[in-house]
N, C-alpha and C positions, 0 to 999 in steps of 0.2 A: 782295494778294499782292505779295511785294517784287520777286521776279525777274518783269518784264511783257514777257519773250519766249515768244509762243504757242509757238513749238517745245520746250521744253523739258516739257508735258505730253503724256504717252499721249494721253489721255481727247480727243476731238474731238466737241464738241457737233455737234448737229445744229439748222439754222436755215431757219428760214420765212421769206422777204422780202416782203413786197407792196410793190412799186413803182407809185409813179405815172408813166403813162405821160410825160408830159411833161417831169419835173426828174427822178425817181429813177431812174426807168430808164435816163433819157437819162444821167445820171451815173453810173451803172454803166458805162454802152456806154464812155461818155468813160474810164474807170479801163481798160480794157481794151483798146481801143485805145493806149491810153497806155502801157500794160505796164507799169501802176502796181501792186505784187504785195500782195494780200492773202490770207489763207486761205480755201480750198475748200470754207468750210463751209457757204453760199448755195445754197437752191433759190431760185428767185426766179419769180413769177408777178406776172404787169404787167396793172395795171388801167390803165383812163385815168384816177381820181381816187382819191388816198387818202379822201376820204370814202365810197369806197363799200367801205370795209372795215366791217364784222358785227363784233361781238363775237363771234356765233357761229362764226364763221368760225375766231378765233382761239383759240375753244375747242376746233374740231376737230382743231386742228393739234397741240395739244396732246396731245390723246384718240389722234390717230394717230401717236405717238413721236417730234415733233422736243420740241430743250430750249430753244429759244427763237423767239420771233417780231420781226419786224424790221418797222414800217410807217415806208419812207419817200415825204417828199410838197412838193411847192413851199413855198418859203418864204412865211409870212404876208406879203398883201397881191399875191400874183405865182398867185394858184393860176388857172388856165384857166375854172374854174366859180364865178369870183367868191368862194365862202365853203367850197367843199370842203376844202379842209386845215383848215377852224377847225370845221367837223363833225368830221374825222378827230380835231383833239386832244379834242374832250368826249367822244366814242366809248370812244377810248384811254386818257382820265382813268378812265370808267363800269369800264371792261372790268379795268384793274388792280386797280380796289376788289373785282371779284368775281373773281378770281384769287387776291388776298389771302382772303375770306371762304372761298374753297374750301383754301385752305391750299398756296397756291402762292406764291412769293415773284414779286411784281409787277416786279422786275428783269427777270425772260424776256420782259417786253413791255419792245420800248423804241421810242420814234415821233423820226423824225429829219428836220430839214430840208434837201433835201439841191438846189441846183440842177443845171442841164444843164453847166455850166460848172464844175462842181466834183465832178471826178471822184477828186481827190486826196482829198478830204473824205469821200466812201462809201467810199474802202477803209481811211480812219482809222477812221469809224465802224465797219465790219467788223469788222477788227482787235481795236477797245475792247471790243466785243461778244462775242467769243468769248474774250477776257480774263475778264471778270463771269462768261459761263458755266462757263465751266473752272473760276470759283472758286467758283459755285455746287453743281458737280455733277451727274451723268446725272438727270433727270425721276422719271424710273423709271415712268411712268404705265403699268397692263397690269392684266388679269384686272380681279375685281370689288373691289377695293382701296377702300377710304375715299376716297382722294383722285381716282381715277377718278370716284366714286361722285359725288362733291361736283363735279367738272368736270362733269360730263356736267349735273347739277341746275343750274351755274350757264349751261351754253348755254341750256338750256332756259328758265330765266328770261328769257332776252332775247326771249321769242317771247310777252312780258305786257305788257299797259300800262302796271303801276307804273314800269319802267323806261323806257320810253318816253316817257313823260309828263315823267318828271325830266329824260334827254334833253334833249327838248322844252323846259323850264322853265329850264333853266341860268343863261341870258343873263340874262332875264331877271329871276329872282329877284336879282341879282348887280346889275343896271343900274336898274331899276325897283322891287324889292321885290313881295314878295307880296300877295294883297288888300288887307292893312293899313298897304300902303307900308313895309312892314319889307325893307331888303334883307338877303340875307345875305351873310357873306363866305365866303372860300375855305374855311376851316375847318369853317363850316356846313356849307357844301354839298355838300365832302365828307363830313360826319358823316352828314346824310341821305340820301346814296347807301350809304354803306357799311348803315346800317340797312333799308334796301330790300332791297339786295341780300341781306344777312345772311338775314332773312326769308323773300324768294322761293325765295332756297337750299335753304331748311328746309321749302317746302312741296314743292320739287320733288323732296327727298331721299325728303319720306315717300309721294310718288305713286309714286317709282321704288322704294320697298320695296314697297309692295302691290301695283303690278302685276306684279311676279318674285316676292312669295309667296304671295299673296291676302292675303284678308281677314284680318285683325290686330286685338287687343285696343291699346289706347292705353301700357300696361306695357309690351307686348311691343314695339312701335315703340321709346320712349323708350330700351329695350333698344337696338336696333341701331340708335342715333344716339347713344349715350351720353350721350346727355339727360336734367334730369331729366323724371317723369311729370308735374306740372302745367303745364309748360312744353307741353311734346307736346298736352296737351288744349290747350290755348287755341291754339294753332296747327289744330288737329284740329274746334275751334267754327268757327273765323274759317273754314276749309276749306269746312266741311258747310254755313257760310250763305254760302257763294259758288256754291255746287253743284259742287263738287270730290270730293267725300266724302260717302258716304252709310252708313246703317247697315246691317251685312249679322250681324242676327242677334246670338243671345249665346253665351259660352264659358263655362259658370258661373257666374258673376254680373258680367262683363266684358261691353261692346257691344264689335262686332267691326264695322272700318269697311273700308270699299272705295272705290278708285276709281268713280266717276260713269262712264260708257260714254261722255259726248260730252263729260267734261272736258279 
């Protein structure tokens, strides 16, 4: 945008903050005290450590109509829990690749360093922040929408171990390499998260169509994921031998699959 004065937009995003108790919050309090002016667009809810921000968390916020999310947290190497901000960025790396897969533009996340001593600095970042959104536009996330559909799939993902495991694996694939001493780099490991996540998406879309319609032919899913049909089965095999999916019966000459009861 060329004019970068928030006032001259109607439109006021609405914004999520998680502050670490320590540096982000403390540099909020500092902005404010200080009568350093930024825009009103901050709800702000204070953890003591940005690593103890969820993915899920940041998908709810979404699900519940703000148009952006804000995690700030101590600068690398100053955080109170030793390694809690360097959780917070793989967290936050994980969480934008499935925002992207759900068809959300990974800009409404944005993770900022911010100390107790630099209060001028959170109401810059503020500021920047409701710039990007305003250029990006209201969410619109409501009702049973595709991209509701596809939020809601990727919280749920995060409550799997493929993700978690990658999580977990970061560092090290990156420092050490995997069994074969292969490391990888940024690129990689972005590409293997984003193909995780892509996946877990696609199996959590098609649990959340058959538990709201029941039991489904494999057509008729690929139908309401605009997929095509052999794609939907090999996702629908990998399903049925994890115990996700089981077969409920035929429509014709179609199996009709269903959610598992203790999937």
């Amino acid at each position: 945008m060329n004019d970068t004065s928030v006032e001259n937009y109607s439109y006021e995003p609405k914004i999520l903050a998680f502050l670490c108790n320590w540096c982000g919050y403390a540099g909020a309090d500092l902005a404010g005290i200080s009568r350093i002016q930024y825009p009103p667009n901050t709800r702000t809810i204070r953890l003591m450590c940005s690593g103890r921000v969820d993915g899920r968390f940041v998908m709810e916020a979404f699900l519940s109509g703000v148009d952006g999310v804000l995690v700030v947290g101590c600068h690398l190497g100053d955080c109170h829990y030793i390694s809690g901000n360097h959780e917070a960025v793989k967290m936050i790396r994980m969480t934008k690749t499935l925002l992207k897969c759900a068809g959300v533009d990974p800009e409404r996340l944005r993770f900022e360093f911010v100390s107790a001593a630099e209060g001028a600095k959170f109401a810059r970042v503020v500021n920047d922040f409701v710039r990007v959104l305003k250029g990006l536009g209201p969410l619109g996330i409501g009702g049973a929408s595709e991209r509701t559909v596809k939020l809601r799939a990727a919280q749920k993902s995060f409550e799997k171990e493929g993700l978690k495991w990658i999580l977990g694996k970061i560092d090290e694939f990156q420092k050490t390499g995997n069994l074969y001493g292969e490391r990888f780099t940024e690129n990689e490991v972005d590409r293997l998260i984003e193909r995780v996540a892509s996946e877990k998406i696609i199996e959590h879309e098609i649990v959340l169509i058959l538990e709201k319609e029941g039991p489904m032919s494999a057509k008729d899913i690929a139908e309401r994921l605009a997929a095509p049909v052999h794609e939907v089965l090999t996702y629908i095999f990998l399903m049925n031998k994890k115990g996700i999916l089981s077969r409920h019966g035929v429509q014709g000459r179609s199996p009709l699959y269903t959610v598992e009861a203790d999937a």
